[in-house]
Every structure is written in structure tokens, then in C-alpha cells.
C-alpha positions as CSV (number, residue, x, y, z in Angstrom):
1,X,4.3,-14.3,-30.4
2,X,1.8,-10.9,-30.6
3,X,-1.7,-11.3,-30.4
4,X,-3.9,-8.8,-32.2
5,X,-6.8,-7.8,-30.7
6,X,-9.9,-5.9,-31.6
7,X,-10.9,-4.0,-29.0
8,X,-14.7,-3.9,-28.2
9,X,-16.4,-0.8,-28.0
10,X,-19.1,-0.1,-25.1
11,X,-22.5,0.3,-26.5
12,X,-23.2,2.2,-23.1
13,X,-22.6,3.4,-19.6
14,X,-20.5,0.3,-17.7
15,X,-21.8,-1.4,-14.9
16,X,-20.0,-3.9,-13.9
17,X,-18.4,-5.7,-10.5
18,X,-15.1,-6.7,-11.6
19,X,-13.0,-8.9,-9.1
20,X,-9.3,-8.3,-9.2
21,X,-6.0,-10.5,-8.5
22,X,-3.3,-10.3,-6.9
23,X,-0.7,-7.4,-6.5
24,X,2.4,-8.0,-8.6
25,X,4.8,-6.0,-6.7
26,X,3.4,-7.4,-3.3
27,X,3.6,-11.0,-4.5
28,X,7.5,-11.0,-5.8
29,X,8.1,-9.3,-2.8
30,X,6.6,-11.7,-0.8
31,X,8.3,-14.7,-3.0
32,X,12.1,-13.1,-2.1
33,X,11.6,-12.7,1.5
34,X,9.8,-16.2,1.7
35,X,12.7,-17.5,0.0
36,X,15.3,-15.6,2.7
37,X,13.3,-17.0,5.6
38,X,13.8,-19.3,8.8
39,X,11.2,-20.8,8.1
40,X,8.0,-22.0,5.5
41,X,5.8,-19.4,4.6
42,X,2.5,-19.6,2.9
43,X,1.7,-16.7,0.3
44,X,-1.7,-16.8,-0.1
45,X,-4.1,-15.3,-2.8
46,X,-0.8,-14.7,-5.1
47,X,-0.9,-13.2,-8.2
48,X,0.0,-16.0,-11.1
49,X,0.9,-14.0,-14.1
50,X,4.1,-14.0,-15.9
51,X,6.1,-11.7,-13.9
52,X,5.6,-14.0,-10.6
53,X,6.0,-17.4,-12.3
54,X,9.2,-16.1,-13.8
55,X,10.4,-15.3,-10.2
56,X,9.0,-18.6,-8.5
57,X,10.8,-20.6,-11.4
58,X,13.9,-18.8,-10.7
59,X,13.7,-19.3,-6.9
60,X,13.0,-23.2,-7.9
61,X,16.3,-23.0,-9.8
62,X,18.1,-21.8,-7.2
63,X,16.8,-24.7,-4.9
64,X,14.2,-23.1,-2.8
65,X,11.1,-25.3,-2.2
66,X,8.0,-23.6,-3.8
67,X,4.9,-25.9,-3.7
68,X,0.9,-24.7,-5.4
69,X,-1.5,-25.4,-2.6
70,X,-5.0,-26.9,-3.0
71,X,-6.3,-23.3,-2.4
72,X,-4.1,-21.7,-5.3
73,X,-1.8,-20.1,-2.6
74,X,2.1,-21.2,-2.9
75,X,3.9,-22.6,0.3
76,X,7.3,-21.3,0.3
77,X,10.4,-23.2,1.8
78,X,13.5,-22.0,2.3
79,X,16.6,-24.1,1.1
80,X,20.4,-23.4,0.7
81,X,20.5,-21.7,-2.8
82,X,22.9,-23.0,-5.0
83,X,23.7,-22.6,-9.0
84,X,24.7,-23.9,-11.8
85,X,21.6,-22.3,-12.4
86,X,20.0,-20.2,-15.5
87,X,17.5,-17.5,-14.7
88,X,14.8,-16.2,-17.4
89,X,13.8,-12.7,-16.4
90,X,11.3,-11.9,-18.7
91,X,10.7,-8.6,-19.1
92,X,10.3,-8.2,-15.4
93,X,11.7,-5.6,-13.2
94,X,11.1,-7.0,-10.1
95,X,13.2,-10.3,-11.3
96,X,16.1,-8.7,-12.4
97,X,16.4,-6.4,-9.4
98,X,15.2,-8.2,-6.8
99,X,16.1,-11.5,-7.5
100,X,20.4,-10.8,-8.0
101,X,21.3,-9.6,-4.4
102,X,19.3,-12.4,-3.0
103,X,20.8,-14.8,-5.6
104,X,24.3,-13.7,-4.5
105,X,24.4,-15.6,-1.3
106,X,23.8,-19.2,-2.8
107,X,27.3,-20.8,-4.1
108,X,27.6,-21.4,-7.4
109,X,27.6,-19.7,-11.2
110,X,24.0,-17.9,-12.1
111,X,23.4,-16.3,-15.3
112,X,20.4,-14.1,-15.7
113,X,18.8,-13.2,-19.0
114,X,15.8,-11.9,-20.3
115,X,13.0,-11.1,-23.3
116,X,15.0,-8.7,-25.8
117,X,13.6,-5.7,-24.8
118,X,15.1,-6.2,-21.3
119,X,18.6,-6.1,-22.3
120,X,18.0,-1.9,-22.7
121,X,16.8,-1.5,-19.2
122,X,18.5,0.1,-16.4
123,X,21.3,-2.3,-14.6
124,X,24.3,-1.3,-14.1
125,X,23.4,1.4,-10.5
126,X,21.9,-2.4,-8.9
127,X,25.3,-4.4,-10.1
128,X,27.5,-2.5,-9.4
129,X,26.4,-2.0,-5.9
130,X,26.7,-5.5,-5.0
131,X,30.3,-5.7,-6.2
132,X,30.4,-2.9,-3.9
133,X,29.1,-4.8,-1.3
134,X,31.7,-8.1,-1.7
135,X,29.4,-9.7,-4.5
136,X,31.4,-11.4,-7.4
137,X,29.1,-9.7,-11.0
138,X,30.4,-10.3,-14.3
139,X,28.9,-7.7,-16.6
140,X,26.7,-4.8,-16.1
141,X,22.9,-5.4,-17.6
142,X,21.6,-8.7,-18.7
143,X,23.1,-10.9,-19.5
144,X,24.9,-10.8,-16.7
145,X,26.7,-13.9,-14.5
146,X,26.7,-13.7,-10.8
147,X,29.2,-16.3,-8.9
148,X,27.5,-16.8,-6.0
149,X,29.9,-17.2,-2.7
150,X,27.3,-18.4,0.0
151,X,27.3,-14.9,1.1
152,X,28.0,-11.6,1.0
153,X,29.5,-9.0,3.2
154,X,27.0,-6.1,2.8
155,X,27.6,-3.1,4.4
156,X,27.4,0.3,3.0
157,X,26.8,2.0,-0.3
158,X,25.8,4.9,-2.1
159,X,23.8,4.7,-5.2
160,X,22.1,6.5,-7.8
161,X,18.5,5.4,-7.7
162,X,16.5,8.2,-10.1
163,X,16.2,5.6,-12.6
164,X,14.1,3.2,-10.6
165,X,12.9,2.5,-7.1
166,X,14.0,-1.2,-7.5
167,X,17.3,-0.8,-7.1
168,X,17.4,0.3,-3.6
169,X,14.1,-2.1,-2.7
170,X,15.8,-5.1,-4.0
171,X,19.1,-4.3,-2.0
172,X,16.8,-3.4,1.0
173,X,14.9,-6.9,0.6
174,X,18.1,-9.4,0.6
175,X,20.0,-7.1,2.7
176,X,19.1,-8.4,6.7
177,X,20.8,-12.0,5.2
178,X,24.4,-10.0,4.3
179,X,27.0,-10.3,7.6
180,X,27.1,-6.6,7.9
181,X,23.5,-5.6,6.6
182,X,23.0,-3.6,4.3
183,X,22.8,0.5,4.1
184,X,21.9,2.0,0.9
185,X,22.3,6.2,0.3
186,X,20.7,8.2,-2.6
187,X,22.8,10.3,-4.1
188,X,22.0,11.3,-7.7
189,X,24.4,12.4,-10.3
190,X,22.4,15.2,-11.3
191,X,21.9,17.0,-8.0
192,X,18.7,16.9,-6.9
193,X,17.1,13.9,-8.6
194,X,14.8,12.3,-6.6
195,X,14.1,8.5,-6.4
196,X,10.9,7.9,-8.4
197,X,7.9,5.6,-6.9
198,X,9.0,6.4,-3.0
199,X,5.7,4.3,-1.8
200,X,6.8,1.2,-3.5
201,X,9.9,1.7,-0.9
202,X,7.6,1.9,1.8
203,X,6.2,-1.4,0.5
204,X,9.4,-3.1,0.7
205,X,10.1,-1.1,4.2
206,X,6.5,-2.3,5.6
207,X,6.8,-5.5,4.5
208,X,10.4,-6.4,5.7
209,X,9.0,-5.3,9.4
210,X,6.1,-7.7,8.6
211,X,8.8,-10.5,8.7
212,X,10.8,-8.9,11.8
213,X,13.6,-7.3,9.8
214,X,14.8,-3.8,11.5
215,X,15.0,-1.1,9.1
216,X,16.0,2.4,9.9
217,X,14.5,4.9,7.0
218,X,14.5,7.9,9.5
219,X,16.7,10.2,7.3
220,X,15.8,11.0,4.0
221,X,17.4,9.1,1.2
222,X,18.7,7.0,3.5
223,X,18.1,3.0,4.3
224,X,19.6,0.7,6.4
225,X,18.4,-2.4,7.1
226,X,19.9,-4.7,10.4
227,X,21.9,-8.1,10.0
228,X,19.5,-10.7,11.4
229,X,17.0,-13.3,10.3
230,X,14.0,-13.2,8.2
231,X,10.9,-14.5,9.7
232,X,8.7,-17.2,8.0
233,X,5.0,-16.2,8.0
234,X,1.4,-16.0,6.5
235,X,1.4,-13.3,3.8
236,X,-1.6,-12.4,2.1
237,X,-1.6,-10.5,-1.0
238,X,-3.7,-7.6,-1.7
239,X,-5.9,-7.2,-5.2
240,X,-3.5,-4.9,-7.1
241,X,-4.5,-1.9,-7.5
242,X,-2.4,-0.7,-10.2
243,X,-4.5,-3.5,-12.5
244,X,-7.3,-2.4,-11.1
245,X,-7.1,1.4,-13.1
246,X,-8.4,-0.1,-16.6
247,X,-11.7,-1.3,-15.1
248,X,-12.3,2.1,-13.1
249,X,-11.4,4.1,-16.5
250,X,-13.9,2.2,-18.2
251,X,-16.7,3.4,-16.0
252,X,-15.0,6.8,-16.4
253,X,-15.0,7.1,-19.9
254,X,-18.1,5.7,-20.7
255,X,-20.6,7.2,-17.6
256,X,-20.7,3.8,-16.2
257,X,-20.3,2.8,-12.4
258,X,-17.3,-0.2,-11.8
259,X,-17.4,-1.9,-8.5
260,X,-13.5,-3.4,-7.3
261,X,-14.0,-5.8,-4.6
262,X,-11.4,-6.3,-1.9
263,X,-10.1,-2.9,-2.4
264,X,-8.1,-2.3,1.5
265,X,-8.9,0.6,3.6
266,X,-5.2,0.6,3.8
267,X,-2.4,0.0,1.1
268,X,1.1,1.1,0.4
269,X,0.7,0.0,-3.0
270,X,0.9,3.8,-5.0
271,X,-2.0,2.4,-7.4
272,X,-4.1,3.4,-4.0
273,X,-3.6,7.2,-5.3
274,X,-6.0,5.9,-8.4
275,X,-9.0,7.5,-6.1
276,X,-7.9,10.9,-5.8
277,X,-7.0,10.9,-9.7
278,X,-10.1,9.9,-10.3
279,X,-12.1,12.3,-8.8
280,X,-9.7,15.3,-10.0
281,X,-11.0,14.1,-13.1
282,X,-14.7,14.2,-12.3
283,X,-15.3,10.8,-10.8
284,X,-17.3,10.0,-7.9
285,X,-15.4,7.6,-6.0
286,X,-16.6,5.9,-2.9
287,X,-15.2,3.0,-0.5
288,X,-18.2,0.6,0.2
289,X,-18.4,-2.4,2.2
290,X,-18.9,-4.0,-1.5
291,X,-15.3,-2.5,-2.7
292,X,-14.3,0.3,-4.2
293,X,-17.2,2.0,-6.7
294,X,-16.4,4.5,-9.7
295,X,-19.1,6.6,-11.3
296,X,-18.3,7.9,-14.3
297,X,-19.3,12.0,-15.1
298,X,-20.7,13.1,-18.5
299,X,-17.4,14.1,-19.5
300,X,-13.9,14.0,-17.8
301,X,-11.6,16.8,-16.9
302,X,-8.6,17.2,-17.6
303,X,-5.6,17.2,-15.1
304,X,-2.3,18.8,-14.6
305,X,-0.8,16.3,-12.5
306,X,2.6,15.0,-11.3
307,X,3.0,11.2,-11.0
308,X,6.1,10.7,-9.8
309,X,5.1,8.7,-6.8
310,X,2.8,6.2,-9.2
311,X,4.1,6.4,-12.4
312,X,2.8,2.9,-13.4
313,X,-0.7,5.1,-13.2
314,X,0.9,7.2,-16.3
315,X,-0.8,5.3,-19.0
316,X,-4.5,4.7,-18.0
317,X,-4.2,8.6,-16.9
318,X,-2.7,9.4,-20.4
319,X,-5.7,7.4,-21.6
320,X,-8.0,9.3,-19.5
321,X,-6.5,12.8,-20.5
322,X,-6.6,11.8,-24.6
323,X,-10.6,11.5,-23.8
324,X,-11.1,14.3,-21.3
325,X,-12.3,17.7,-22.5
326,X,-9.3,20.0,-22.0
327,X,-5.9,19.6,-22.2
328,X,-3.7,17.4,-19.4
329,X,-0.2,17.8,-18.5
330,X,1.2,14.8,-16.2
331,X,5.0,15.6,-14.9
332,X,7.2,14.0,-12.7
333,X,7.8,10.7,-14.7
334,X,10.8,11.2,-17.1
335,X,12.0,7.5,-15.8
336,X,9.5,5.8,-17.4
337,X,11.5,6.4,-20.2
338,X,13.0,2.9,-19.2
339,X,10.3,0.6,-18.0
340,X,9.1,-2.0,-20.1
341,X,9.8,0.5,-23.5
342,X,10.1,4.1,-23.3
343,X,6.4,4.9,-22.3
344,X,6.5,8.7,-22.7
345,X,7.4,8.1,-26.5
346,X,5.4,5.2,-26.8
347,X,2.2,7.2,-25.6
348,X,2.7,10.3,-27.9
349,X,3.3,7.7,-30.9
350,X,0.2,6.2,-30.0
351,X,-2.4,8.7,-29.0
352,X,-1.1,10.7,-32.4
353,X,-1.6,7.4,-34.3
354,X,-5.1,7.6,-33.5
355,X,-5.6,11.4,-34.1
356,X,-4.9,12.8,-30.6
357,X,-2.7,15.7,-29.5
358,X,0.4,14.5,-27.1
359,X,3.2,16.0,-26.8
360,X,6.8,15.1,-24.5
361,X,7.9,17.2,-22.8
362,X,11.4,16.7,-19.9
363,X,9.6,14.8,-17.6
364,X,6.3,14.1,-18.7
365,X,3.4,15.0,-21.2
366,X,0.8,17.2,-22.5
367,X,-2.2,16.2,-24.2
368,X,-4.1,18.2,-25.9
369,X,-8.0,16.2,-26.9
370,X,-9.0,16.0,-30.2
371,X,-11.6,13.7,-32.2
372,X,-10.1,10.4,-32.7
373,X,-10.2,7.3,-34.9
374,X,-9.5,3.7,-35.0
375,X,-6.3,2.3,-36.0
376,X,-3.4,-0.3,-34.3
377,X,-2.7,0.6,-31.4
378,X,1.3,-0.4,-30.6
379,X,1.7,-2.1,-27.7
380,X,5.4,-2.1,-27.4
381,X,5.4,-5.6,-25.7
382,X,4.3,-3.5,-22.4
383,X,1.4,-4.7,-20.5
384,X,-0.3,-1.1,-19.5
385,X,0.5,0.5,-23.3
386,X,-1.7,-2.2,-24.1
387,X,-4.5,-1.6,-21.5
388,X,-4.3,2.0,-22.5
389,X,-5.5,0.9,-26.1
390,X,-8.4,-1.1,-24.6
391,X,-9.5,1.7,-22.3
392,X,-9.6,4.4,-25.8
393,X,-10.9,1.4,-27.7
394,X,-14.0,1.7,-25.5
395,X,-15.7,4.6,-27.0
396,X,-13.3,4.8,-30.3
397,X,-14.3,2.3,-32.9
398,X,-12.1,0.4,-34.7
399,X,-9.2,0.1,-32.3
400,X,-7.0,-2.8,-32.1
401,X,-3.9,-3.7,-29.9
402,X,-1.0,-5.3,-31.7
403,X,-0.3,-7.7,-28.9
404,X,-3.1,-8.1,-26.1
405,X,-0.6,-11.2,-24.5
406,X,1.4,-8.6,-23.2
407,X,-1.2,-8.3,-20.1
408,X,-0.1,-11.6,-19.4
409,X,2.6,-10.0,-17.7
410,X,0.6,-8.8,-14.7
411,X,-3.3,-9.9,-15.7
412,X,-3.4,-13.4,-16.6
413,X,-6.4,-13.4,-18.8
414,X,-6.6,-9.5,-19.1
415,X,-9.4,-10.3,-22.6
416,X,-11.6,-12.4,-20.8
417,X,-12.2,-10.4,-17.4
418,X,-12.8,-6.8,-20.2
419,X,-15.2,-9.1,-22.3
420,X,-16.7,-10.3,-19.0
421,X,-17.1,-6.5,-17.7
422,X,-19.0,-5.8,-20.7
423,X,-21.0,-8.7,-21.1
424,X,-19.9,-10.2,-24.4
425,X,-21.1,-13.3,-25.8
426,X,-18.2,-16.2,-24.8
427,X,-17.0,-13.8,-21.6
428,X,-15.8,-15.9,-19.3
């Protein structure tokens, strides 16, 4: 069900200190490997949105032990996975990817859907690798049945991963349980296509050394990742970064100054690159001992900018660029053509909806400011089209989102922390 939502306009500069959770990719991450483990794990400060209780009630399904603790962390134990067992995937990426290769060494028949919009996204390169690698796959994009065999053979296999980063992290993630590990080549079938999002593969890399996994990325393109066991640990999660754009955009856009707490000194999430974005665009950025601090110039610039290391940042920086004072260009991110809709032709729908100037172009877009107006803002059932209304909505009256619940997907209360940020009556 949508949920239209007006979105409030600042009656000032921002100032606000605006507290973050967790990090969606780290957390599902952190779920799958808990789930492949030795041993317990606790994953503390988890992010509980929709995306991550999708993946710990499919890792229930499958009979793995996942428990809420009294501090709102989950304890993780590993069991033998086994179906009949019928997994929801939401609109989530990191479910359908991650989730299948791990799901294919339980025993037993697992189907795997997902929200409407879900059956359109990108499959078949993930599937068809693990029939490749001895896993038994009826079907090629959800729904899909998997008949699990209590394990799989693994070994080598060449892919093409232009389309999405997950398909070589959630091969890379399950692959230390396969007899033979797992290696996994890049090899596009338009020559010289490059795997988009590269630093969310050095998130899965980092992480699967965190838990003693050996894993060889020495050669470009190239991932291999050691039969052996998975070891059971603390994880912590970091704030995600990625969520935290929105709140840093609304200082930017309105003059303001936005404090993130928590933000690391080190990350391999790609929303870490938010900093330099900023700035480009006129920000003053600092790391603090209080978090990370925005200021917001008198106007922003606009950026010619390619994103296809953190093209999750492509629409809060579209957002940015319909607002900024010259024209923006953002290239490098013709996959996110099929994320959660196709976001290059959702953002030139919507910024021309409301009077702006965007344009598609192969592998990105231009956007050209111009005064704009209020009107509904699509949302396209995708949780950052609809932060990208709230962030124009700002200093544009009379914009509303067609479906706000969308956030829910990543932020779980996404209204109540931007009423909070500005002070509204009934923030909570």
C-alpha cells in the first residue's frame, strides 16, 4: 500500500545532529556469513528495515537460529539448512543474490519470489552460474526454485557482471562452503564493460577475511575465494552511509550545517565518497570527533561527475544537480537502469514533472536547473527516488511523494527522523 506524503519545506538554514542506522549492505552481509559460520555470531547495531528482516526471515526458513538480543543486536546460529522452504525477497537485491548460492547447500526444494517489480530485475548471469557450479536452478529470475543437495561443488566460472556487483559478491560470500571453492572471472559480452559498484566487492572481500576466509583478488576481474570454514564472530555494523546523503543534502540545499554521528574514519562502504561529492559541489565537509559535519554554501555547483563506483549516490546527487546553479552531467551508471525501477528514466520523469531540465543520456544524465514547482513526486516503489523528492521538497513548495513507505526498505521510519531534523511539531 503507497503512502502519500507531503513533503515539508525548510523555513531556513538546517541545523540539525541526525543519528543514523545501520548499513544495509554491511548487515545482509553480515546475516549470510553468520548463517555459513562454525560457530554463533552476534551482529550488533544491525540495521532493521525491510531489506534485512526479509533476509533474517529467510535464513529462519531455512533453519538457521536467529535470535533479537536485549540490546537490539541479533545472535546468529548456524544450523543445517534445509527446505521445503518459501523465500519472500522483497524488492531486495541483496536477498535474491546473496541469499541463492548460500541456499543451495541446504537439502531440500526452495522457491524464491519477490514484490512485482522484482520479477524485471537482473537474474539470470547469478543462476546460471550456480548450475555452472553443480547447483540444481529451475528457472532463470524470480520465481525461481532451487533444489538444494546439501552442497555444491563450486569451482570455476566466468560471468558477466556489468549489470550488478551482486552477482559476483553473493557467489564470493557462500563460495569458502562449496568443496572446490569458488572462482569467479568478469568477462563482459560487450568488451570492455566494467563491473559497476567495485567497493561494494571490496566490502564483501574485507569482510570474508574478517571471518578468516582466503580470498585471492590480486588480478583484475578476477576472484577466488579458498575451500574452508567460515569463522563465527562479533560483527559490528557501521551507520550507513548511503542513508546518510538525504540528511547532508538537506544542509546543502538549504545553507544549513548537518552533523552524522558515528561516521568511521575508515569504510568500504562507496556512500563514504558522499564527502568529496559534496564539496565538488561547494560544501564544507569536515570529520569531527562529533561525526561527520556538512555546511551548506549560498548556492551549489554543479558537477560533471562519474558514479560508477557509488551509483546508489545517483539520486540525492541528481537532486543536488536539479538545485545547483549550472548544469550537471553524472556518467558511469547506465546499470541503474535495473535497480529497484529504471532510475535514469525515473529521475528525468521526475525532475521534468516538477519543471526541471534532465535529460538521459547512454550511461547517465544531464541536468540542466531551472525554476521549479510542486507536484507528485513518483516514487516508483524505490526507496532513494523517494528521498530524492524529500530532499527538492525542501526548498520547493508543494511537493509530495506518492509512496514515502518505500524508505522502509532501507530507513525504517525515514518521516519521523526528516520531521525530527527540522523540528516539526509531533517529530519523534
Amino acid at each position: 500500500m503507497t503512502q502519500q506524503w507531503s513533503a515539508p519545506t525548510a523555513d531556513g538554514p538546517v541545523h540539525a545532529t541526525v543519528p543514523v542506522p545501520g548499513s544495509k549492505s554491511i548487515t545482509n552481509r553480515t546475516l549470510v556469513l553468520a548463517a555459513l559460520a562454525d560457530r554463533a555470531s552476534t551482529v550488533h547495531a544491525p540495521l532493521r528495515s525491510r531489506d534485512t528482516t526479509l533476509m533474517v526471515a529467510a535464513l529462519r526458513s531455512l533453519g538457521v537460529g536467529v535470535v533479537d538480543g536485549p540490546d537490539g543486536s541479533w545472535q546468529v546460529t548456524p544450523g543445517a539448512m534445509r527446505g521445503p522452504a518459501e523465500i519472500d525477497c522483497g524488492l531486495a537485491g541483496t536477498v535474491m543474490r546473496f541469499l541463492p548460492p548460500a541456499a543451495a547447500l541446504a537439502v531440500g526444494e526452495i522457491t524464491f519470489d519477490g514484490d512485482p517489480h522484482a520479477r524485471n530485475r537482473p537474474m539470470t548471469t547469478i543462476l546460471s552460474a550456480l548450475r555452472a557450479l553443480g547447483a540444481d536452478v529451475a528457472g532463470d529470475a524470480l520465481p525461481f526454485t532451487l533444489h538444494g543437495k546439501g552442497g555444491v561443488p563450486g569451482g570455476e566460472v566466468t560471468i558477466d557482471a556489468s549489470a550488478s556487483s551482486q552477482f559476483v559478491s553473493g557467489l564470493l560470500l557462500s563460495g569458502a562452503r562449496y568443496e572446490g571453492g569458488v572462482t569467479v572471472r568478469h568477462r563482459a559480452d560487450v568488451p570492455g564493460k566494467p563491473v559497476p559498484s567495485l567497493p561494494h566487492i571490496g566490502m564483501t572481500v574485507t569482510m570474508l577475511r574478517q571471518a578468516g576466509v582466503v580470498v585471492d583478488d590480486s588480478t583484475p576481474d578476477v576472484w577466488r575465494v579458498e575451500p574452508g570454514p567460515v569463522r563465527g564472530r562479533d560483527w559490528h555494523v557501521e551507520p550507513d552511509l548511503s542513508n546518510a546523503t538525504p540528511f547532508l543534502a538537506a544542509a546543502a540545499v538549504t545553507g544549513g550545517e548537518v552533523t552524522i554521528p558515528g561516521w568511521p574514519a575508515e569504510t568500504t562502504q562507496p556512500g563514504g565518497a558522499v564527502r568529496e561529492l559534496f564539496e565538488r559541489m561547494g560544501c564544507a565537509v569536515e570529520l569531527t570527533d562529533a561525526g561527520l559535519v556538512l555546511r551548506g554554501p549560498d548556492r551549489l555547483t554543479g558537477i560533471d561527475v562519474d558514479l560508477r563506483d557509488e551509483s546508489e549516490l545517483t539520486p540525492t546527487v541528481a537532486a543536488l544537480a536539479a538545485l545547483a546553479d549550472g548544469p550537471s552531467r553524472i556518467r558511469g551508471v547506465a546499470h541503474i537502469r535495473g535497480h529497484e525501477t529504471d532510475r535514469l528514466a525515473a529521475l528525468v520523469t521526475e525532475i521534468n514533472r516538477v519543471g526541471g531540465a534532465a535529460e538521459e543520456t547512454e550511461d547517465g544524465l544531464v541536468i540542466t536547473p531551472r525554476p521549479l514547482h510542486g507536484g507528485v513526486w513518483q516514487a516508483y516503489a524505490d526507496h532513494r527516488m523517494a528521498t530524492a523528492g524529500a530532499i527538492i521538497g525542501l526548498v520547493v513548495g508543494g511537493v509530495s511523494v506518492d509512496d514515502i513507505g518505500s524508505t522502509t526498505k532501507t530507513i525504517p521510519d525515514f518521516p519521523g527522523m526528516w520531521a525530527s531534523m527540522l523540528s516539526l511539531p509531533g517529530a519523534r
